[in-house]
C-alpha positions as CSV (number, residue, x, y, z in Angstrom):
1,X,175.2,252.2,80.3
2,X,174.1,248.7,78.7
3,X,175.9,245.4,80.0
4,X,177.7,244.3,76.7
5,X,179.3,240.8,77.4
6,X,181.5,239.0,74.1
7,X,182.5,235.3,74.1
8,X,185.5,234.6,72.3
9,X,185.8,230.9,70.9
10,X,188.5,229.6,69.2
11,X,187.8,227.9,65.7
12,X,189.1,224.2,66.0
13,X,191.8,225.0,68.5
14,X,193.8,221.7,68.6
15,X,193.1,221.2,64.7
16,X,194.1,224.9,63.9
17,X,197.7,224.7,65.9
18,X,198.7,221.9,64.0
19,X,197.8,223.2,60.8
20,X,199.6,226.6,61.9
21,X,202.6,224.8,62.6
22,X,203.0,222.6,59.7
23,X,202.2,223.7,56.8
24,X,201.6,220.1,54.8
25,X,198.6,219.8,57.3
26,X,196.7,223.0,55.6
27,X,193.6,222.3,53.1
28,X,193.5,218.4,54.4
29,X,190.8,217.2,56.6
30,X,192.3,216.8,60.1
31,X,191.9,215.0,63.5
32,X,193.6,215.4,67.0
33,X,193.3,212.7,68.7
34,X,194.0,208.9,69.8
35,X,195.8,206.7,67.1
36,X,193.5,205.4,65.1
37,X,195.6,202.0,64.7
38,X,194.1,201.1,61.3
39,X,190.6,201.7,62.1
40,X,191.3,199.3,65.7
41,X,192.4,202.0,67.9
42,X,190.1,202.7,70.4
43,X,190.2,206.2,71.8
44,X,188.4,209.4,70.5
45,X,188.6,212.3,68.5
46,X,189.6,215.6,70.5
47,X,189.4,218.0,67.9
48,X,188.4,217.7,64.1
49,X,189.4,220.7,61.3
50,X,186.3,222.0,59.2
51,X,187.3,219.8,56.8
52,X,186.7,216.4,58.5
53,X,183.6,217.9,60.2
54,X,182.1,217.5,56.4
55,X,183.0,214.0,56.6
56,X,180.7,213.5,59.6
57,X,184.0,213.8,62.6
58,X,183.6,215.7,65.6
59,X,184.5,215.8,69.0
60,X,184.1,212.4,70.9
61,X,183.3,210.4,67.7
62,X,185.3,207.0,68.7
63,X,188.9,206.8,66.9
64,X,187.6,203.9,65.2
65,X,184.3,205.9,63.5
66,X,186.8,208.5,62.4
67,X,188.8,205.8,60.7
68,X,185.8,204.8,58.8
69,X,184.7,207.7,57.5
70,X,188.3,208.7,56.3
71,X,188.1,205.3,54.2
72,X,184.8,205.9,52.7
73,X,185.9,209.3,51.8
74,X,189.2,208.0,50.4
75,X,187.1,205.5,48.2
76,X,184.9,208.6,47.4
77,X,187.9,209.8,45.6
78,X,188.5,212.4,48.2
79,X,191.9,213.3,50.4
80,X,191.7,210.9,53.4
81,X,191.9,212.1,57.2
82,X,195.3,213.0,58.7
83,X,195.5,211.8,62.4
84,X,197.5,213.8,65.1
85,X,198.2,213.2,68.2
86,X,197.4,215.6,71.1
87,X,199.8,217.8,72.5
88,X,198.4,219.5,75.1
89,X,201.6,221.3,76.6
90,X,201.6,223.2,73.5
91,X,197.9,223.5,73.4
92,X,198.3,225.0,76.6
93,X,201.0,227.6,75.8
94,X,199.3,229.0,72.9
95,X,196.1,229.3,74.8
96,X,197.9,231.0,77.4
97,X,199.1,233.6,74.9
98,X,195.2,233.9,73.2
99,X,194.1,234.9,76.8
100,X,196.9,237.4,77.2
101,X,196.1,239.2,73.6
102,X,192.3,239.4,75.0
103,X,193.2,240.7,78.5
104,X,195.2,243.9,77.0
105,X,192.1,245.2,76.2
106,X,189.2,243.7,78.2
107,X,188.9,244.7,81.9
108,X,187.3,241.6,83.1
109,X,188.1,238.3,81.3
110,X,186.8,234.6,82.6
111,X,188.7,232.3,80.8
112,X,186.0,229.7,80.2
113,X,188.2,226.8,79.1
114,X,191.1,226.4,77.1
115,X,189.9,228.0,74.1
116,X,187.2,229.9,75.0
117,X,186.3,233.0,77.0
118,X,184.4,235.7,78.3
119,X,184.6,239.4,78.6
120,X,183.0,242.6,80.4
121,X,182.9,245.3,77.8
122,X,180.4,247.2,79.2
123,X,182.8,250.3,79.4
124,X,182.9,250.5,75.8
125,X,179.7,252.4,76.4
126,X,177.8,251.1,73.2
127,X,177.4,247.8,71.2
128,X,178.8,249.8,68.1
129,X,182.1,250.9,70.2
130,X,182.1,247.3,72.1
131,X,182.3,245.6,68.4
132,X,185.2,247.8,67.2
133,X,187.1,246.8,70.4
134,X,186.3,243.5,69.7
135,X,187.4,243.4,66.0
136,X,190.5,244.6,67.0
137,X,191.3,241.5,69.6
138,X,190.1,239.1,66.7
139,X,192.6,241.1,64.3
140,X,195.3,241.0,66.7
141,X,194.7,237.0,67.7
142,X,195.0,236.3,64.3
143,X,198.0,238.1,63.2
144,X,200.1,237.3,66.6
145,X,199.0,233.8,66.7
146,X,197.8,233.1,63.2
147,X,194.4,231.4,64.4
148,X,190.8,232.3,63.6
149,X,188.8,233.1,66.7
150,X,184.8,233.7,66.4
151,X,183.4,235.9,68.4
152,X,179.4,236.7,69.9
153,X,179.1,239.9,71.8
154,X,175.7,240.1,73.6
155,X,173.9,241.9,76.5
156,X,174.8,238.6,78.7
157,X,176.6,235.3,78.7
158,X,173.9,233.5,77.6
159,X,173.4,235.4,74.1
160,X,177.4,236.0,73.7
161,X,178.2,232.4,73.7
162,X,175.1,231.7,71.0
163,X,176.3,234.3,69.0
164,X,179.5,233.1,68.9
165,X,178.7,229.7,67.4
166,X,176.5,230.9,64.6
167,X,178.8,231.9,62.0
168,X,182.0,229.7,63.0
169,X,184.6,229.7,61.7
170,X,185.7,233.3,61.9
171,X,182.5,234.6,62.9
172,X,181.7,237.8,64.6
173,X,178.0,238.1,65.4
174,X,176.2,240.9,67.5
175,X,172.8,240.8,69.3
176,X,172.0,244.0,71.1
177,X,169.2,243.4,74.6
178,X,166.7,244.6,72.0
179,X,167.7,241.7,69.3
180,X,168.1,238.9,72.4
181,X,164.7,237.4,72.1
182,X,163.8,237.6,68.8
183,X,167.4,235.9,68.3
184,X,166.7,232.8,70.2
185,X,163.1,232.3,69.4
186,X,163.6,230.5,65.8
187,X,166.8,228.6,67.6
188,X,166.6,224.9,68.0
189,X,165.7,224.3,71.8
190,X,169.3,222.6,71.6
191,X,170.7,225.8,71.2
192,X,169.6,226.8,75.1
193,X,172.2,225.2,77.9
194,X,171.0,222.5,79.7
195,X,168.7,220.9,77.1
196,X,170.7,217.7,75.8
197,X,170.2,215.3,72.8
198,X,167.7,213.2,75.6
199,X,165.9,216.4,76.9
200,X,165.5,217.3,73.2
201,X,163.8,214.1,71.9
202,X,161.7,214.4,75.3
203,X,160.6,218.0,74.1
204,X,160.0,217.0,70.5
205,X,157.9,214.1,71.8
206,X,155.6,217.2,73.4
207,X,155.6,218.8,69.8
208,X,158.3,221.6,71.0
209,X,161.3,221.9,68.8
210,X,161.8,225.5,68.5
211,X,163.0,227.9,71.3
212,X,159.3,230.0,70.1
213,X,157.6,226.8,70.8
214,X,158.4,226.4,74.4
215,X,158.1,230.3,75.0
216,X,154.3,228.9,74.6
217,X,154.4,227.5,78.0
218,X,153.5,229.7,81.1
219,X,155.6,229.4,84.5
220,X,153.2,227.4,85.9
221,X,153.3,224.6,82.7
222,X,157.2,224.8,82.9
223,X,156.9,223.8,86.3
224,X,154.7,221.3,86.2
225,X,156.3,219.5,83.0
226,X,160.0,220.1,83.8
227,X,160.4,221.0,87.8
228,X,163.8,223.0,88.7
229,X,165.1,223.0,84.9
230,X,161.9,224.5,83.8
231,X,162.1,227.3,85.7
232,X,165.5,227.8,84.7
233,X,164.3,227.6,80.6
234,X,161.7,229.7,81.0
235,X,164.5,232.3,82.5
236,X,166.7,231.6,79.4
237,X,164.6,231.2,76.6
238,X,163.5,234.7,77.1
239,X,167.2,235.5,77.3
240,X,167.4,236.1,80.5
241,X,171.2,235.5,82.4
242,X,172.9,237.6,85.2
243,X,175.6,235.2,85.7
244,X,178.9,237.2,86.0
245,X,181.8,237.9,83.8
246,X,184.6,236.3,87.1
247,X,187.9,237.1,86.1
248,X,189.8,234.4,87.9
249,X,189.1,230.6,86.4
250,X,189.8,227.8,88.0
251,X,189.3,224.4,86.7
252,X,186.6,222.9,88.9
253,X,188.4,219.3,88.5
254,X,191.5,217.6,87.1
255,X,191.2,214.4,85.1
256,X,192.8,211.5,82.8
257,X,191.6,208.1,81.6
258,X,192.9,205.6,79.4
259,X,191.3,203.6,77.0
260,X,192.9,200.0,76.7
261,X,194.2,198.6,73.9
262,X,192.5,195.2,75.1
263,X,189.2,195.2,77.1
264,X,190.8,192.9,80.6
265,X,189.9,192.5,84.1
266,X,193.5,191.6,85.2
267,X,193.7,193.2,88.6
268,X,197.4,193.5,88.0
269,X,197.0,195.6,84.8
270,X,194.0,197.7,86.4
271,X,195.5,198.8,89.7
272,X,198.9,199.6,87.7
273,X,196.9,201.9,85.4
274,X,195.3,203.5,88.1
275,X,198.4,204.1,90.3
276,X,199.2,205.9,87.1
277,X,196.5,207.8,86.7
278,X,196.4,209.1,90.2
279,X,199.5,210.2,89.8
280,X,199.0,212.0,86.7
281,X,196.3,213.8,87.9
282,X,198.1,214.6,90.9
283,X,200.8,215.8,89.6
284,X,198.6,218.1,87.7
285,X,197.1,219.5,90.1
286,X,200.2,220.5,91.5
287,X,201.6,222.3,88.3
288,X,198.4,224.4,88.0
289,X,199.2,225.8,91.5
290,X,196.7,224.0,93.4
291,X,198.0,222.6,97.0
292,X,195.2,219.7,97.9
293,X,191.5,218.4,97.2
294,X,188.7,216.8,98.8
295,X,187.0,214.8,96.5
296,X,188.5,212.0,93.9
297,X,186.5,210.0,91.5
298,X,186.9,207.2,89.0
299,X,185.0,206.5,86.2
300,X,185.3,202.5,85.0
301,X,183.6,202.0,80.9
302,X,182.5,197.9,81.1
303,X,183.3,196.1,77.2
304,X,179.2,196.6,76.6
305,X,180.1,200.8,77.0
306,X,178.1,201.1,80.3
307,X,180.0,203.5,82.3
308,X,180.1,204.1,85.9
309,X,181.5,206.3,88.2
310,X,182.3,206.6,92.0
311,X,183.3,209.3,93.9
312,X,184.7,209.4,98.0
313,X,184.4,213.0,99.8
314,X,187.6,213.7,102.5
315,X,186.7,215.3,105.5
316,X,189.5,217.5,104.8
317,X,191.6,218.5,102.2
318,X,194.0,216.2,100.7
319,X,197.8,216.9,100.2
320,X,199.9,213.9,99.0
321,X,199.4,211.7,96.2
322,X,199.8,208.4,98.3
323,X,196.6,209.3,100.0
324,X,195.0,210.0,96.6
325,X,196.1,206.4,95.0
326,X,194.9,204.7,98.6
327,X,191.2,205.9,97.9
328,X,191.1,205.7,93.9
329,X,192.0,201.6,94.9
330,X,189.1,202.0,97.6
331,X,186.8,202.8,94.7
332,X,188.2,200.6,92.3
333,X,188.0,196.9,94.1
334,X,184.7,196.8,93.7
335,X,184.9,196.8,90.2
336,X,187.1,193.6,90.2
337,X,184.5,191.5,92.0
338,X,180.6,191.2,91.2
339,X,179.8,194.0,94.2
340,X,180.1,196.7,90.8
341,X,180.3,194.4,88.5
342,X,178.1,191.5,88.5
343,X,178.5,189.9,85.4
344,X,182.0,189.9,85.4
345,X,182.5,191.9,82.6
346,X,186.1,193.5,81.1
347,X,186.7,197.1,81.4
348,X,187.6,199.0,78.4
349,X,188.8,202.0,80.1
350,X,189.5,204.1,83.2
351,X,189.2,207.8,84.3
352,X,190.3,209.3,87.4
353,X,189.3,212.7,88.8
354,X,189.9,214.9,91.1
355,X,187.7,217.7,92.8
356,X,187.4,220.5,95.0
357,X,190.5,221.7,94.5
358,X,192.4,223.9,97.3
């Protein structure tokens, strides 16, 4: 019996729900995220609709960018950007009831994030049956929730999740084992996990753009050019993954930051901010069931954008939040004198994290 695997990913999650739920929203081009302030807001994008992806939006592009764009388009004569901000309780609830449509009829689900997910559908017995099983979750996602998922079914995670991002939105692509390597070859290397915008420009320095390219390079020149990760590409790029389909998914951390309205370096504002933080996150950690964690982390972004982060192990697992903010202040003092941050520079925002959850 073949190992079928599908990836289910959700077609501008944030951006879809608000559009679901009010209806003036639909046909405009639409961003979740911070407030844009008149173009001085200074936060990020979460999610953009299709529609501002053609003005250039996406994911992380800063508030401010966003802003722009949706002014040059409004000179352009087109409709202008609509700016929402996140809800992520409802976000939450709605992904909650995605997963449950998918887990009536998949045996093994990994819930990947919170709009995306992997299935087992290996007892379907056949890509052909595996596909009209899948069709039918899509179908039912759609007229339960009234959202668009796309979908990649594949002989492994690897493939699945490509698959699924070729046709979005709406998409339902299938790659059989047979199909998997002449699938990736004319891919961008991008395409393959691991490879980043940086590792990219280092590859296309070497003449290797396309996944066929690198496939040119034996185990021995992968190792020599690329250490550890090149033996992982040269795994992948033949489409090679036997990572498992886990059915319980945890987050591996909890986190929040803040972007200030004002860059500062008032110790008063900072450490009030962080006490906040730390107890957001806490607080978090105990609504998603977890009872302690060993690790916390902040992550200060200096006025110039260079971004630092600093993390403290426990020896042993961590169950109150006072003991959480002591350590996040640890981290952050540092910061407030020229030991982390020599040229005295303000600090445009703060992140707090928390890991190895228990």
């Amino acid at each position: 019996m073949p190992r079928i695997i599908v990836h289910f990913d959700m077609d501008a999650f944030y951006a879809a729900i608000e559009e679901r739920d009010t209806p003036a929203f639909r046909g405009l081009p639409l961003v979740v995220g911070a407030d844009p302030a008149q173009g001085r807001g200074r936060g990020v994008v979460s999610t953009a609709n299709y529609k501002a992806r053609a003005y250039g939006i996406h994911s992380a592009t800063p508030i401010s960018t966003a802003w722009r764009f949706s002014e040059e388009a409004r000179r352009r004569g087109q409709p202008p950007v609509t700016f929402v901000s996140v809800d992520m309780r409802k976000y939450a609830g709605v992904s909650s009831a995605v997963m449950a449509i998918a887990r009536r009829a998949v045996p093994v689900l990994e819930q990947a994030s919170i709009d995306e997910a992997y299935g087992d559908v290996s007892g379907a017995g056949s890509f052909e049956a595996a596909s009209e099983l899948c069709r039918s979750i899509k179908a039912a996602i759609l007229s339960e929730e009234r959202l668009t998922a796309s979908v990649g079914i594949g002989p492994n995670k690897l493939i699945a999740k490509i698959a699924s991002g070729m046709h979005k939105p709406d998409g339902f692509t299938v790659v059989t084992e047979a199909e998997a390597e002449a699938f990736l070859a004319p891919l961008s290397v991008r395409a393959i996990p691991g490879i980043g915008p940086k590792t990219e420009a280092l590859l296309a320095a070497q003449h290797i753009r396309l996944v066929e390219e690198l496939k040119q390079l034996s185990p021995a020149e992968m190792d020599a050019r690329f250490g550890k990760r090149g033996r992982e590409w040269y795994a992948k790029i033949r489409a090679q993954d036997d990572s498992p389909v886990e059915e319980h998914w945890e987050p591996k951390s909890i986190s929040e930051q803040e972007t200030f309205d004002e860059d500062t370096l008032d110790s008063q504002i900072l450490v009030e901010r962080l006490s906040q933080l730390g107890d957001g996150v806490f607080a978090r950690l105990v609504e998603e069931g977890f009872d302690a964690c060993r690790t916390v982390a902040i992550t200060v972004r200096f006025a110039d954008f260079t971004t630092v982060t600093r993390a403290h192990t426990f020896p042993d697992p961590v169950r109150d939040g006072p003991a959480v903010r002591r350590e996040l202040l640890k981290l952050l003092l540092p910061f407030l004198d020229r030991r982390e941050n020599p040229r005295r520079q303000r600090i445009r925002l703060l992140g707090v994290r928390v890991e190895k959850l228990q």
